[in-house]
C-alpha positions in Angstrom: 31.7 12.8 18.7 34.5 15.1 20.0 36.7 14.1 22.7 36.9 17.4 25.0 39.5 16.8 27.4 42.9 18.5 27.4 46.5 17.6 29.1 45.3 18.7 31.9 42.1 16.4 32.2 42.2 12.6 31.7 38.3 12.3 32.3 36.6 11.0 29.3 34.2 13.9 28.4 32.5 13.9 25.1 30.3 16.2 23.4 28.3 15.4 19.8 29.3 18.1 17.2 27.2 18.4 14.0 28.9 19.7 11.2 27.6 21.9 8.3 28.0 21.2 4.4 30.4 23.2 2.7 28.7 26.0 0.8 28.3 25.6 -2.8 31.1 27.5 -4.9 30.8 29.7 -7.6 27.2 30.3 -7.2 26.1 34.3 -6.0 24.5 34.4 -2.5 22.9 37.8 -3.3 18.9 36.9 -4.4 17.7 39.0 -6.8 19.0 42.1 -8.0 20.8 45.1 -6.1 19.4 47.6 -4.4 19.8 51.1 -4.6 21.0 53.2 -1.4 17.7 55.1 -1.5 15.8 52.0 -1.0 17.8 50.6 1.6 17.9 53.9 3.7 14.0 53.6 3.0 13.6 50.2 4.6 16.1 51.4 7.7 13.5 54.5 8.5 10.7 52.5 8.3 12.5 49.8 10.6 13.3 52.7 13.0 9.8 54.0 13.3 8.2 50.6 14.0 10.7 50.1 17.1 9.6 53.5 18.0 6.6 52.1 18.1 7.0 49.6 19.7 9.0 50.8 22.5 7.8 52.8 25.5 11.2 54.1 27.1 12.5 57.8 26.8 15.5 57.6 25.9 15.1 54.8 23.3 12.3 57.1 22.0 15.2 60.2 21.8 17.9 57.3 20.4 15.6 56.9 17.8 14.1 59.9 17.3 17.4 61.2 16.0 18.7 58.2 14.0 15.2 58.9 12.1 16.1 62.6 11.9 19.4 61.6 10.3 18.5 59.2 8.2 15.5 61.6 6.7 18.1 64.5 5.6 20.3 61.6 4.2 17.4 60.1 2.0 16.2 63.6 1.0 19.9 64.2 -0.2 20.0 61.5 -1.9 16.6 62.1 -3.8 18.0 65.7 -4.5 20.1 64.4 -6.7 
């Protein structure tokens, strides 16, 4: 339990708190091994195109439109090379 008042407040008002565990140390968060850029700007088109799909407004549609557009010359200059 925390005790929430200040100086300002003398009621009693208290509030349970949960606290996390400490992460462990020295052990790698990351899962497996890295990606490439290629891949991830892969993933991010495919993302893109589902919420396009997804979505029925206008302007999202032209929002997304053009982040696809972007991202599609990116990927195809990194392939290029």
């Amino acid at each position: 339990m925390v005790d929430t008042r200040d100086l300002k407040s003398l009621a009693s008002n208290s509030v349970p708190v949960r606290v996390r565990e400490r992460a462990p140390k020295g052990k790698r968060m990351r899962r497996g091994k890295p990606h490439s850029v290629e891949d991830y700007v892969r993933v991010r088109l495919e993302f893109l195109r589902e919420e396009r799909n997804k979505n029925d407004d206008e302007t999202a549609h032209l929002i997304l439109d053009k982040s696809i557009f972007e991202l599609s010359i990116i990927l195809e200059m990194l392939t290029r090379t």
